[in-house]
MARDO-29242 format. One record per atom (N, C-alpha, C, O, CB): residue in three letters; x, z, y. Coordinates in steps of 0.2 Angstrom, whole numbers, padded with zeros to 4 digits, always signed. Each point is the difference from the previous one (the first is absolute). Glycine has a CB too. Example, Ala and Ser with C-alpha at 12.3 -4.5 7.8 and 13.67 -1.06 7.14 Angstrom:
2
ALA+0066+0039-0028;ALA-0004+0000+0006;ALA+0004+0000+0006;ALA+0005+0003-0001;ALA-0014+0003-0005;SER+0007-0010+0011;SER+0004+0001+0006;SER-0004+0003+0005;SER+0003+0001+0006;SER+0003-0011-0009;
//
This chain:
169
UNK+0004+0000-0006;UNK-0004+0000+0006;UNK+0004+0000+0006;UNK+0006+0003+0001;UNK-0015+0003-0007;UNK+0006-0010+0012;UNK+0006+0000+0006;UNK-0003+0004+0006;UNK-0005+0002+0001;UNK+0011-0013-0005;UNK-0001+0012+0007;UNK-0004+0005+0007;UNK-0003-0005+0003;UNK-0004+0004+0000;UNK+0013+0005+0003;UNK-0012-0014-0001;UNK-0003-0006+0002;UNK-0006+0003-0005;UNK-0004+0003+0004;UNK+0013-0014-0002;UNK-0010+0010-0008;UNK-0006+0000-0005;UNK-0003+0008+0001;UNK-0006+0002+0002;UNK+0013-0011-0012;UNK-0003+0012+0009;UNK-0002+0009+0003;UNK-0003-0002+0006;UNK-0006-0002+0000;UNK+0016+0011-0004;UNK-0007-0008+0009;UNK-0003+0000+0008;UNK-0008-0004-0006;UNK-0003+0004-0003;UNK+0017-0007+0018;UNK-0016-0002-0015;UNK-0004-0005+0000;UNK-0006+0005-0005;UNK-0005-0001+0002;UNK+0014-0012-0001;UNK-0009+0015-0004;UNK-0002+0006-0002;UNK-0003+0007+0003;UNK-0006+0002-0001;UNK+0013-0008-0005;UNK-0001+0007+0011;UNK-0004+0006+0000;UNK-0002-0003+0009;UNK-0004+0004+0003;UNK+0011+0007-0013;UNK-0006-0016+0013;UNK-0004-0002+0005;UNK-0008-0002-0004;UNK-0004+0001+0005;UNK+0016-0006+0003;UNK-0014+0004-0012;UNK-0005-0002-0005;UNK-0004+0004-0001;UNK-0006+0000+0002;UNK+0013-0007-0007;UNK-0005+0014+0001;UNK-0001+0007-0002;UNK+0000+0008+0002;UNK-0002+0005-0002;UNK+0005-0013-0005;UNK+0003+0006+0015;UNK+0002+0005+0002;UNK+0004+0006-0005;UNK+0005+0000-0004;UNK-0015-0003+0013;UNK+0004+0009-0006;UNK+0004+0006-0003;UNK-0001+0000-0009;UNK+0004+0002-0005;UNK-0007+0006+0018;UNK-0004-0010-0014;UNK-0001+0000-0005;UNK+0006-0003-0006;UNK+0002+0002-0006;UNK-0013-0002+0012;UNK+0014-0005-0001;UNK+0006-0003-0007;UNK+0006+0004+0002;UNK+0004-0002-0003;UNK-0008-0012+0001;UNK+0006+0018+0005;UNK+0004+0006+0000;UNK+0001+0003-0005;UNK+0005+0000-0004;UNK-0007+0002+0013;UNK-0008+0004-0010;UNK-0001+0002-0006;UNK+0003-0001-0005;UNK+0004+0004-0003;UNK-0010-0004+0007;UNK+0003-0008-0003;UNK-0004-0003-0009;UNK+0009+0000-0004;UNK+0001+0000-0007;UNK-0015-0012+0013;UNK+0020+0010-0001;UNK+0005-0002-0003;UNK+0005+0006-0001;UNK+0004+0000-0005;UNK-0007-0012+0009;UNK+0002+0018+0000;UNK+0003+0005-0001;UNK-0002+0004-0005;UNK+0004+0003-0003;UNK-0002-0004+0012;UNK-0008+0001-0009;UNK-0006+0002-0005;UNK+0003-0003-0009;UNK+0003+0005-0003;UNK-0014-0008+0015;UNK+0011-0003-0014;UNK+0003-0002-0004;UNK+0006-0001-0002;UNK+0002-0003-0005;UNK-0010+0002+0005;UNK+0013+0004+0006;UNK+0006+0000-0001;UNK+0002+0008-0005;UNK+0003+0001-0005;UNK-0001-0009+0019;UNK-0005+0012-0009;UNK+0000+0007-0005;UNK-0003+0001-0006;UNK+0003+0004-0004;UNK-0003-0001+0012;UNK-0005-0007-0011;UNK-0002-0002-0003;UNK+0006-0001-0006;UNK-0001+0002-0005;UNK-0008-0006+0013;UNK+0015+0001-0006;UNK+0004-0003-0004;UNK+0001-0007-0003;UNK+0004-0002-0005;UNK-0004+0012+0004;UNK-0005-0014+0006;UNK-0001-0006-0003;UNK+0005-0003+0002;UNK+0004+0004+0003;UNK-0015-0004-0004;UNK+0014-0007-0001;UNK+0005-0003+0001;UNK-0003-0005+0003;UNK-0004-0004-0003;UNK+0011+0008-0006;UNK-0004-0005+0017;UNK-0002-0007+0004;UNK-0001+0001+0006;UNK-0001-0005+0004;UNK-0003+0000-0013;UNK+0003+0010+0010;UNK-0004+0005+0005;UNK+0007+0004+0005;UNK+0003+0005+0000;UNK-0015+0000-0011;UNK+0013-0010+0015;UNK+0005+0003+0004;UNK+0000+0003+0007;UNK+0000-0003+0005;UNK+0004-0003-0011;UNK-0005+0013+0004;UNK-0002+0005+0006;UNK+0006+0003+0004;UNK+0001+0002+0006;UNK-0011+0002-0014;UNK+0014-0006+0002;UNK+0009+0000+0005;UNK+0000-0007+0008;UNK+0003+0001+0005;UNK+0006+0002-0020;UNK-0014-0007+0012;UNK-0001-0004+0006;UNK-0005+0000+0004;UNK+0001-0001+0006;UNK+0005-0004-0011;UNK-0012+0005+0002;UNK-0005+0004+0004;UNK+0001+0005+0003;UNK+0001-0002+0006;UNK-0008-0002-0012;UNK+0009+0011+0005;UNK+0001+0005+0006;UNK+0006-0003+0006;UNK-0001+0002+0006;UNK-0002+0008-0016;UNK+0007-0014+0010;UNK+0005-0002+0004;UNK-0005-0003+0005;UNK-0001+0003+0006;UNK+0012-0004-0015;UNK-0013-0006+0007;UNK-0003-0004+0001;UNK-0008+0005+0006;UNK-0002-0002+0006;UNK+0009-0007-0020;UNK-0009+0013+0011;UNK-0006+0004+0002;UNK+0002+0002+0007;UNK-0003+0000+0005;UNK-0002+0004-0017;UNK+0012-0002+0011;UNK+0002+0005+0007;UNK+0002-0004+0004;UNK+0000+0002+0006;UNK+0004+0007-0010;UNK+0000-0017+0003;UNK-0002-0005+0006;UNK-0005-0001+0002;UNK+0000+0001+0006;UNK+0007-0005-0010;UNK-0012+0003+0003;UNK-0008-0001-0001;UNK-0001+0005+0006;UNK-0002-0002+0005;UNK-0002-0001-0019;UNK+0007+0011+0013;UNK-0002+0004+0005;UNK+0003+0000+0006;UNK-0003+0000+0006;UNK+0000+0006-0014;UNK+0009-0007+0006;UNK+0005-0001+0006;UNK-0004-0007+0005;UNK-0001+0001+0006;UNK+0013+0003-0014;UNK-0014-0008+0006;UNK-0002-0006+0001;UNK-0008+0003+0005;UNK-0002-0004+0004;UNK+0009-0004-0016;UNK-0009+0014+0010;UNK-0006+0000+0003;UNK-0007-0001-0004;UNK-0006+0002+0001;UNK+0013-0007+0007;UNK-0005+0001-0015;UNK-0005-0001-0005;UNK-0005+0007-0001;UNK-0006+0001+0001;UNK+0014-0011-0006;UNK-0004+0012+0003;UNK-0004+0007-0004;UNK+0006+0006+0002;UNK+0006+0000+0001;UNK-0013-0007-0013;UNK+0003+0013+0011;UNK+0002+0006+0003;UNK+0005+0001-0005;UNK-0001-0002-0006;UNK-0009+0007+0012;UNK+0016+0000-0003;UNK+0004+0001-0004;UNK-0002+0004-0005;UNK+0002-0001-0005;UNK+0004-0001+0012;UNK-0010+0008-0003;UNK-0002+0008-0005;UNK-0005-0004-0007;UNK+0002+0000-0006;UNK-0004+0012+0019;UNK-0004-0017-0010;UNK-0003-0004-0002;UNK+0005-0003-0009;UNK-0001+0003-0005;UNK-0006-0005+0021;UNK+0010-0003-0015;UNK+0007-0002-0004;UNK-0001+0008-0006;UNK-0003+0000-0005;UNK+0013-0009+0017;UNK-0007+0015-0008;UNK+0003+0003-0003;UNK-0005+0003-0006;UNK+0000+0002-0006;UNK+0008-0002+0017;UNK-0014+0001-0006;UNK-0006+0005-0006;UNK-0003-0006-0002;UNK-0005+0002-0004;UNK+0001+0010+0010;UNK+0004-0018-0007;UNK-0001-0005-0004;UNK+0005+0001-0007;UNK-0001+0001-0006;UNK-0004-0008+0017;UNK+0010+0005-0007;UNK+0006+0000-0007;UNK+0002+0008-0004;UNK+0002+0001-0005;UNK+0003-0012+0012;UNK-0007+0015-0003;UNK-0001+0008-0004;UNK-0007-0001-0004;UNK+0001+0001-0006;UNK+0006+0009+0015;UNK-0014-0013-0007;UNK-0004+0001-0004;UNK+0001-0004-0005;UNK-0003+0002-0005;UNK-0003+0002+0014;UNK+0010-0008-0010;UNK-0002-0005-0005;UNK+0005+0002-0004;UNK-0002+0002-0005;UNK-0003-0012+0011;UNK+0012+0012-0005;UNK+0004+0002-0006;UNK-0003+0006+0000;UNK-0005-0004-0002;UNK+0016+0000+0003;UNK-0013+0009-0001;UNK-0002+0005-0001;UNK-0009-0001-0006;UNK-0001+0003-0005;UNK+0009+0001+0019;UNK-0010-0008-0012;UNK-0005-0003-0006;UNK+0001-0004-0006;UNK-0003+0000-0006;UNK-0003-0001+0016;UNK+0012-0004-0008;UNK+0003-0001-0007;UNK+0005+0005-0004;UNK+0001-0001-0006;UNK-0001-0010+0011;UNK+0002+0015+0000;UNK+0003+0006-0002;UNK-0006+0004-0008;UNK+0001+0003-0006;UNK+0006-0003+0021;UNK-0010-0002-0010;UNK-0008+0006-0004;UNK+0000-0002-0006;UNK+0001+0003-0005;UNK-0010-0001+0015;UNK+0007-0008-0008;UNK-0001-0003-0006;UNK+0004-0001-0008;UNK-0004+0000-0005;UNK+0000-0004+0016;UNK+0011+0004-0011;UNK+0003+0001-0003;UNK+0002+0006-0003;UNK+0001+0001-0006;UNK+0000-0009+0010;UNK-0001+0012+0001;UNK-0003+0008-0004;UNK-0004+0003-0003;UNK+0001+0006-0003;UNK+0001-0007+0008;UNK-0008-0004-0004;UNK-0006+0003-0004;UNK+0002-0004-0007;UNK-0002+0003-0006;UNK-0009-0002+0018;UNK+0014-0006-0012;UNK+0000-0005-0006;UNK+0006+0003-0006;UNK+0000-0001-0006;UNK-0004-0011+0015;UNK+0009+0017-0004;UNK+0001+0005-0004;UNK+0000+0005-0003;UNK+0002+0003-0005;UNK+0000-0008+0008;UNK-0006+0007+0001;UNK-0003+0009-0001;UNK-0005-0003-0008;UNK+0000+0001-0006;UNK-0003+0007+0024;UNK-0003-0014-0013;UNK-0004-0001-0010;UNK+0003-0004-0004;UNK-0001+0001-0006;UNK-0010-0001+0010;UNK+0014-0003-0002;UNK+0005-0005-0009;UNK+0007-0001+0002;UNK+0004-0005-0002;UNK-0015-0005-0002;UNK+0014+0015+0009;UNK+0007-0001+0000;UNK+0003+0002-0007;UNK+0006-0001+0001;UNK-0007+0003+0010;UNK-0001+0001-0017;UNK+0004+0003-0004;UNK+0000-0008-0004;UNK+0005-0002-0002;UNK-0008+0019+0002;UNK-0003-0020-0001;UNK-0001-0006-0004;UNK+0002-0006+0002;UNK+0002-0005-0003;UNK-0010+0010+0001;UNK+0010-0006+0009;UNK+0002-0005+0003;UNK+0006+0001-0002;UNK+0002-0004-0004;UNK-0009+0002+0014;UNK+0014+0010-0008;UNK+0003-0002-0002;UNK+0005+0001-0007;UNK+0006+0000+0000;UNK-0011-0001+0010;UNK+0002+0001-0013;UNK+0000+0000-0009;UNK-0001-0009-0002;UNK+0002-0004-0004;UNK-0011+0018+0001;UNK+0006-0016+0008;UNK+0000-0008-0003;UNK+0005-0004+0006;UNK+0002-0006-0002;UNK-0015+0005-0004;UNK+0015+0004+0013;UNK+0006-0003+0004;UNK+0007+0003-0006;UNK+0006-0003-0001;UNK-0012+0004+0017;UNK+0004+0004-0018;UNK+0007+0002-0005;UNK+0003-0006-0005;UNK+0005-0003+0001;UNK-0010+0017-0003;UNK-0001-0015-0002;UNK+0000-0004-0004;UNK+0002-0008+0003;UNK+0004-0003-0004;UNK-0012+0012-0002;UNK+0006-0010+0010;UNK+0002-0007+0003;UNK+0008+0001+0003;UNK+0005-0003-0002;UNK-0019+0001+0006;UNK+0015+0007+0001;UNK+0006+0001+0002;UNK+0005+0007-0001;UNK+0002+0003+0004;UNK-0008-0012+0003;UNK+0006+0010-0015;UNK+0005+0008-0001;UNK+0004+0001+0003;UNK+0002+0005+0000;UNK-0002-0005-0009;UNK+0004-0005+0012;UNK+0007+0001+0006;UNK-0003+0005+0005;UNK+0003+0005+0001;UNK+0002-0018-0001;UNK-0010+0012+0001;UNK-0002+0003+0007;UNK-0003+0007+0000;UNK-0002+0003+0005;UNK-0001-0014-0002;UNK+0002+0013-0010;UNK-0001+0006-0001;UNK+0001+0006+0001;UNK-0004+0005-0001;UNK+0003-0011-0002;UNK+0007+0007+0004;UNK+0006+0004-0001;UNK-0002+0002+0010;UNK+0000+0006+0003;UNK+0012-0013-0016;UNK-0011+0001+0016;UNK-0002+0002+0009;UNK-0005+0000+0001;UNK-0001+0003+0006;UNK+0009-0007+0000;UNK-0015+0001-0008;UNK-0005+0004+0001;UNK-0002+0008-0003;UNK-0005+0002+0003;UNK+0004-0014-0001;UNK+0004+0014-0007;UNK+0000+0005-0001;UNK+0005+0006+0003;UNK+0000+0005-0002;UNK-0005-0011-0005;UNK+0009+0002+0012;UNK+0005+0005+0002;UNK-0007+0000+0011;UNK+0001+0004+0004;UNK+0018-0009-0016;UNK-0021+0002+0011;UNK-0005+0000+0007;UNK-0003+0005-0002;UNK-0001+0005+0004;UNK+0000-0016+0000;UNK-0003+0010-0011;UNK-0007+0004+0000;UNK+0004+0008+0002;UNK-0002+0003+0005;UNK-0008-0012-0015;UNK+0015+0012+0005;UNK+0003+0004-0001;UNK+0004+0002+0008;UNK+0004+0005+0000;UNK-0003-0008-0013;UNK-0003-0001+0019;UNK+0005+0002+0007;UNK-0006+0000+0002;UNK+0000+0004+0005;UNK+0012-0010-0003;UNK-0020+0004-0003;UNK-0006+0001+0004;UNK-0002+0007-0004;UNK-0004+0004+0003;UNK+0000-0017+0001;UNK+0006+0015-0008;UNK-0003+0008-0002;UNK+0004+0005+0004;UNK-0002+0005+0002;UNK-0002-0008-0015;UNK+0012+0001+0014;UNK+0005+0005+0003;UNK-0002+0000+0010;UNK-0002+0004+0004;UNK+0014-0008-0016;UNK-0011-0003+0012;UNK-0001+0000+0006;UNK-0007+0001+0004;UNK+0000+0002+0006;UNK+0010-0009-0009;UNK-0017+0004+0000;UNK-0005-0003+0000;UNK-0002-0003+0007;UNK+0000-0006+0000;UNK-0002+0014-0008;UNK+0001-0004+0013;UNK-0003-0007+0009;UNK+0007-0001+0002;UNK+0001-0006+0001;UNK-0015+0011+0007;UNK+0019-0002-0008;UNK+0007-0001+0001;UNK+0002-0005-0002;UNK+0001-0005+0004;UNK+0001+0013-0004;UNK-0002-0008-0008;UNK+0002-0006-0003;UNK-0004-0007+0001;UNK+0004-0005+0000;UNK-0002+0013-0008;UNK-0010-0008+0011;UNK-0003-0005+0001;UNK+0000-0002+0007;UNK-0001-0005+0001;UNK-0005+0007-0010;UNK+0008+0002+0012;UNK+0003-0003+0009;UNK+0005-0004-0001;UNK+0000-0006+0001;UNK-0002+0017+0007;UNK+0009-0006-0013;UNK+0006-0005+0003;UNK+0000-0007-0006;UNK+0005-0003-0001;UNK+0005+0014+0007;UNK-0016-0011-0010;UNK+0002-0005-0003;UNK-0009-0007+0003;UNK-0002-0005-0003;UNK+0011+0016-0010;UNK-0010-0008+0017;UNK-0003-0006+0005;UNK+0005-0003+0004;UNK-0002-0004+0004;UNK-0008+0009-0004;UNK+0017-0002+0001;UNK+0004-0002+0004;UNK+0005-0006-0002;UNK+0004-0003+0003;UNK-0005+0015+0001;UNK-0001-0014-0011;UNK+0005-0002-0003;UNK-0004-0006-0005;UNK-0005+0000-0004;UNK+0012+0011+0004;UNK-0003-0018+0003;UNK-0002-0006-0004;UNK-0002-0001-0006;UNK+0005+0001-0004;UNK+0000-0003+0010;UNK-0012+0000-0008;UNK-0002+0000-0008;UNK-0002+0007-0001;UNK-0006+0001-0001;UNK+0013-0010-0004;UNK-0005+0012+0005;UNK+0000+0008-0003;UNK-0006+0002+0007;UNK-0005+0002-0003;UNK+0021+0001-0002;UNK-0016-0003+0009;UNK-0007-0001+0003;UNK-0006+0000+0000;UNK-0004+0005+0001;UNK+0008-0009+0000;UNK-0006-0005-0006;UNK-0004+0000-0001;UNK-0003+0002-0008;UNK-0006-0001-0002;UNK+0009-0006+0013;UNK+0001+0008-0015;UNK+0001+0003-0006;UNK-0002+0009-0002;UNK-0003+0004-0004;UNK+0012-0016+0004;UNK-0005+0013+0004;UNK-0002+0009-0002;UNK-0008+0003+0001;UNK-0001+0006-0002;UNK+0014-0004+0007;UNK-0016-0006-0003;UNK-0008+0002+0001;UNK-0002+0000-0008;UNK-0006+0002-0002;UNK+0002-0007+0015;UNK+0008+0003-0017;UNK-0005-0001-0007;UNK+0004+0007-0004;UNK-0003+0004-0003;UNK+0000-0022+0001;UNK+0009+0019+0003;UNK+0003+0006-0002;UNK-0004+0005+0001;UNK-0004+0004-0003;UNK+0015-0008+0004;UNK-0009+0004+0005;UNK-0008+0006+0006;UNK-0005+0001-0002;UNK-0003+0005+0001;UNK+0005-0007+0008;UNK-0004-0003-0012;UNK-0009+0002-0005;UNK+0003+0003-0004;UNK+0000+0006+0000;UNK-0008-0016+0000;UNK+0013+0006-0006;UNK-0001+0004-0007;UNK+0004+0007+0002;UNK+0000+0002-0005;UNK+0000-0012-0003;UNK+0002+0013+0012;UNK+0002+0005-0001;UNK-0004+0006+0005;UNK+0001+0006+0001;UNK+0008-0014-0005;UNK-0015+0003+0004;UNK-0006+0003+0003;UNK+0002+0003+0008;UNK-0005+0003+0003;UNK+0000+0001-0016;UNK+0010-0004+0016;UNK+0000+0002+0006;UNK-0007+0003+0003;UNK-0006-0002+0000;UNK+0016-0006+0000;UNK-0008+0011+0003;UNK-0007+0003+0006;UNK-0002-0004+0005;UNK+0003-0001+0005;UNK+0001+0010-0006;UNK-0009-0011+0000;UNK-0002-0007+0005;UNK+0003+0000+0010;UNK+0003-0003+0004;UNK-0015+0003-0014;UNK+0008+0008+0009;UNK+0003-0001+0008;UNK+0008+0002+0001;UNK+0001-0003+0005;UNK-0014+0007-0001;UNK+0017-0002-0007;UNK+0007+0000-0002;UNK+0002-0008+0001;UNK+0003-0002+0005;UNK-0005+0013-0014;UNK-0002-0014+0003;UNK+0003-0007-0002;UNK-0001-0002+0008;UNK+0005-0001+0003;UNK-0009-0002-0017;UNK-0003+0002+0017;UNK-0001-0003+0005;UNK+0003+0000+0007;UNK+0001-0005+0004;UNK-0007+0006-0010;UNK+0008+0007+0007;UNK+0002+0000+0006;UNK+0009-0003+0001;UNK+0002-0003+0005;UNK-0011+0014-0004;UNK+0013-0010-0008;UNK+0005-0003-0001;UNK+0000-0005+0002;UNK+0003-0002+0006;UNK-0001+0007-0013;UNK-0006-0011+0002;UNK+0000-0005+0000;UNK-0003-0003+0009;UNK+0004-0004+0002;UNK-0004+0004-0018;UNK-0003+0000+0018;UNK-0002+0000+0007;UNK+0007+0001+0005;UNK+0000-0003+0005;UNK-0013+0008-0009;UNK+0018+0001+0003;UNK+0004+0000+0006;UNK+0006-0004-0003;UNK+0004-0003+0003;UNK-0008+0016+0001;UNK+0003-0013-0011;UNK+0006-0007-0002;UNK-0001-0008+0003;UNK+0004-0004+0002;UNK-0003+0011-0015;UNK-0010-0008+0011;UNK+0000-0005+0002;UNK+0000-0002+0008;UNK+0000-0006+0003;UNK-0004+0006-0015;UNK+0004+0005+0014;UNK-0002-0001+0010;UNK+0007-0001+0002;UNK+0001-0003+0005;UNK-0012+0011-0001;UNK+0016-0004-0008;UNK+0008+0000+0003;UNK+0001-0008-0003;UNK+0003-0003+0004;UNK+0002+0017-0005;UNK-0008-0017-0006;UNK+0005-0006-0001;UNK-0005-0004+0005;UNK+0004-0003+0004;UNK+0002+0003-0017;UNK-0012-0001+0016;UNK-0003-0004+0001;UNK+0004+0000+0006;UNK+0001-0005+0002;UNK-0013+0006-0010;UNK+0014+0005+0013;UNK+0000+0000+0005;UNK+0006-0005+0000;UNK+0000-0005+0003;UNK-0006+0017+0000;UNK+0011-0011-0005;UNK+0006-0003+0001;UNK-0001-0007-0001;UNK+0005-0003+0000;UNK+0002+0012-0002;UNK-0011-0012+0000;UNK-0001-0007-0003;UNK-0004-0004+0006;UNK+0001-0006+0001;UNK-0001+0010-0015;UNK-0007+0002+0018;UNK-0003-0004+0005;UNK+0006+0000+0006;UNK+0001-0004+0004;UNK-0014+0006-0007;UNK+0016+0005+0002;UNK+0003-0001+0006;UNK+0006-0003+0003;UNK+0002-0002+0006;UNK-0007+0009-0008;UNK+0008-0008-0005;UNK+0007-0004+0001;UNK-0005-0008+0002;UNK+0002-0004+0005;UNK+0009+0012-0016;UNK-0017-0011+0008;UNK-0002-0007+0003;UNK-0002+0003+0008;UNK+0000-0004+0004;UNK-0005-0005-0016;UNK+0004+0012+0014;UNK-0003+0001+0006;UNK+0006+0001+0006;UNK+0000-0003+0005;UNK-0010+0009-0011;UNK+0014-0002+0003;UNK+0006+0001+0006;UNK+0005-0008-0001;UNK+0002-0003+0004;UNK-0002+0019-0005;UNK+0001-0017-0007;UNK+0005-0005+0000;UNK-0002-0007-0002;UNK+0005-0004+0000;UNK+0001+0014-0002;UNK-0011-0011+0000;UNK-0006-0004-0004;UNK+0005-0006+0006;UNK+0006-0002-0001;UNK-0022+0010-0003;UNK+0011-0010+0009;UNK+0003-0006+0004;UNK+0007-0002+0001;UNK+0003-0006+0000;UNK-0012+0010+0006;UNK+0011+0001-0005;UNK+0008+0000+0001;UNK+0002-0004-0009;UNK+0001-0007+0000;UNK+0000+0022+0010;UNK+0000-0012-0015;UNK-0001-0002-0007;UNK-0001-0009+0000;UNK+0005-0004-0002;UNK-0011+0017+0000;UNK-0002-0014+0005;UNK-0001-0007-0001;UNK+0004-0005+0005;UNK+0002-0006-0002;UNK-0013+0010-0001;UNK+0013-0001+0010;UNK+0004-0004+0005;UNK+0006-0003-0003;UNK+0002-0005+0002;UNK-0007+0011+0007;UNK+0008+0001-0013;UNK+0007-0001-0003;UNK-0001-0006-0007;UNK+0005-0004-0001;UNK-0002+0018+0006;UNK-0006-0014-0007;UNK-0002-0004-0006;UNK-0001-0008+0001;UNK+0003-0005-0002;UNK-0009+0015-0002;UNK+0002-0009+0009;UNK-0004-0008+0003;UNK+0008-0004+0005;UNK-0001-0005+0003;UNK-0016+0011-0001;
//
């Protein structure tokens, strides 16, 4: 997708496609680039398009809902989902068991500084179910993790966004 194609989008959809793609970025879907949408969003603000704070509680609401989401999908069949990711991939077992075992030591600790961190992000919400975390525990973590990454990502396009593109072009 190109920044041409985004803009064209979210001139089309506005805030909604902010959401929609942050939203299934956390999700963990693959294609969904919110590393470029949030950049891209804080030009937009800088620009005048849309509010910055606006940007911001858009893209906290939406990780924070995909967040949810994966949470819940581990708290009820996290133990089944991953009994058949084992089977598919045994390599990977050994460090997802060494996560779930740092969310029981660490618990919202562990899930703040591991929203700070690429992939590991968008993945630890399903550990966080199965290990049943405390919701509001789970939440408040994941909320101040994801407003710190979200923030550096609108804000770096907002302050450096233009600058960025002038240098490019």
């Amino acid at each position: 997708m190109t920044i041409q194609t985004l803009t064209q989008f979210f001139l089309q959809y506005g805030a909604f496609f902010i959401f929609a793609i942050v939203f299934l970025e956390y999700l963990n879907l693959p294609g969904f680039p919110a590393g470029l949408i949030m950049p891209l969003a804080g030009i937009w603000a800088a620009k005048g398009e849309i509010s910055f704070p606006l940007v911001l509680l858009i893209s906290v609401g939406a990780g924070l809902s995909g967040s949810w989401a994966l949470y819940f999908l581990g708290r009820l069949g996290g133990e089944k989902l991953l009994g058949f990711y084992y089977r598919k991939f045994p390599k990977q077992q050994p460090l997802i068991e060494d996560k779930i075992k740092m969310l029981r030591e660490k618990g919202g600790v562990g899930v703040f500084v591991s929203k700070l961190l690429p992939m590991v992000r968008t993945l630890i919400s399903i550990p966080a179910g199965v290990v049943r975390m405390d919701f509001r525990v789970y939440t408040v973590s994941s909320a101040m993790g994801v407003f710190l990454w979200n923030l550096v990502f609108v804000g770096a396009g907002y302050f450096f966004g233009e600058t960025a593109i002038r240098a490019l072009a």
